[in-house]
Every structure is written in structure tokens, then in C-alpha cells.
C-alpha positions in Angstrom: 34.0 113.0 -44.5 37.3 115.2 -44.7 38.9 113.0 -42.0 40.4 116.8 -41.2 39.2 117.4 -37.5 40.0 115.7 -34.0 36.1 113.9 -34.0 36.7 112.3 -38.0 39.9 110.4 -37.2 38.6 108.9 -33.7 35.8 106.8 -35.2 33.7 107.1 -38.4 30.3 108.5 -37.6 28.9 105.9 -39.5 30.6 103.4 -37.1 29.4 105.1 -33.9 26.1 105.0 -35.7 25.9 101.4 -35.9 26.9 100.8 -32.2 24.3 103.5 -31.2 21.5 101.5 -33.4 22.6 98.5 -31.9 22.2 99.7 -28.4 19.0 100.9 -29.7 17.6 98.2 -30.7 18.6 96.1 -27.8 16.7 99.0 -26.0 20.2 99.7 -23.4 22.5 103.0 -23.0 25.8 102.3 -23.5 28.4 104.6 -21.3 31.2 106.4 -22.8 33.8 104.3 -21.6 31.9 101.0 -23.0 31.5 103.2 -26.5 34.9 103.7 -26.6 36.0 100.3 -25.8 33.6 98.8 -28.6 36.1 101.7 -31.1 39.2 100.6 -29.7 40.1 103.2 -27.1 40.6 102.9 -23.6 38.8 105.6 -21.9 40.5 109.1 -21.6 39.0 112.5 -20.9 40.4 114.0 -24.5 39.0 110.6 -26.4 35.3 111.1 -24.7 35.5 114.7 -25.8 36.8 113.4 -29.2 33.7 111.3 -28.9 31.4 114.1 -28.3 32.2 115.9 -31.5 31.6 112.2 -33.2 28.2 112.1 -32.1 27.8 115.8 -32.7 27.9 114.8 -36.2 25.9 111.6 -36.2 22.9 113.4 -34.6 23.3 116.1 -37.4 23.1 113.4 -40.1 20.6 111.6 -38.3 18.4 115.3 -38.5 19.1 115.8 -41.8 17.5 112.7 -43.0 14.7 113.1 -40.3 15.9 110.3 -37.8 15.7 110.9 -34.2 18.6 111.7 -32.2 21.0 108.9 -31.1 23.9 110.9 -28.9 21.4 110.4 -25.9 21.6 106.8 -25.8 25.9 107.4 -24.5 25.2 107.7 -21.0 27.8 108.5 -17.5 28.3 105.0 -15.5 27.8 107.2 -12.6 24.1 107.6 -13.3 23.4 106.6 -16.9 22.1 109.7 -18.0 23.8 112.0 -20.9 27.2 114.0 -20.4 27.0 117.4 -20.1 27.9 117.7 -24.1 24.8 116.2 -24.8 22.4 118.8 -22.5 24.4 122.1 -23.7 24.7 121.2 -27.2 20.9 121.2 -27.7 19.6 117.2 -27.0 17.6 118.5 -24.3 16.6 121.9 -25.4 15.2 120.2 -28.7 13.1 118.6 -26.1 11.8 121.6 -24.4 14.0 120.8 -21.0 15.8 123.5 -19.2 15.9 122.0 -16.0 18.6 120.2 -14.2 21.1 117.9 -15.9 21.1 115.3 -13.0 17.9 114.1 -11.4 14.3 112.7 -11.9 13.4 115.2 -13.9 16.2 114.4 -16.4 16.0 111.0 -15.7 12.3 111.3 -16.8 13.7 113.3 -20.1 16.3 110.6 -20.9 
């Protein structure tokens, strides 16, 4: 990586791809603010969007080598589903969802 946008010098994707397998393996979401703690930030509104663009990138790696998607494991405390970022920047299209971003139904999704 460049290291030349906002989403390369918060965190190496390859560093917020190890938590995410971690979580995945121990079969838990893991919430923004937990995410960011794990990096070294305290939780801010610009460092969760920062975030977003990280994982952005790790989901596109993860597709180019044929992996499943990882992003979806970073949840909201408030209900431990995705952030918006994740349902507008094609997670749940990809899975044939255009329904609500809150819910069962997403819930079900997730």
C-alpha cells in the first residue's frame, strides 16, 4: 500500500484483517469502538469513518483472492449489526438484501 489516503495511515489492512479473523474464528462481532481500541484509537466519528475505508479495502483483497467478506463482522454496540458503510457500500446487496438496515430481517442477514 501507498500509505497516500486517510484509510492507509489509520491501520494496515492487513492488521484489521488479522483482528477481523480473530473475531472470526472466536465466532463474535467486534463493535467499532472495540476495533479501534485493539488499533490504538479511541473512538471518534472521523476515525470509524477512517475505519470504513480500511475495511473497504480488506473486503476487496479478501474478493480478489476469493475469501468471503470480513467488514460485516464490525458491528454498532447499539444493536450489533453493520454500520450504514457496510449496507450502502454493497455487503448486503452482494447478498441479495434490499430491505431495512435495522431489524430481524437484517439481523437474519448478518
Amino acid at each position: 500500500m501507498s500509505g497516500s489516503t486517510a484509510a492507509d495511515r489509520l491501520a494496515d489492512p492487513g492488521e484489521v484483517r488479522a483482528h477481523l479473523i480473530a473475531a472470526a474464528r472466536a465466532e463474535t462481532a467486534i463493535s467499532y469502538s472495540e476495533l479501534l481500541g485493539q488499533l490504538g484509537y479511541a473512538f471518534s466519528r472521523p476515525k470509524m469513518r477512517a475505519l470504513c475505508a480500511v475495511l473497504g479495502t480488506v473486503d476487496a483483497e479478501a474478493g480478489a483472492r476469493g475469501e468471503p467478506e470480513l467488514a460485516v463482522l464490525v458491528v454498532r454496540a447499539s444493536d450489533g449489526l453493520p454500520g450504514q458503510g457496510w449496507w450502502v457500500a454493497g455487503g448486503a446487496e452482494q447478498q441479495g438484501h434490499t430491505g431495512r438496515w435495522d431489524g430481524p430481517e437484517a439481523r437474519l442477514l448478518v
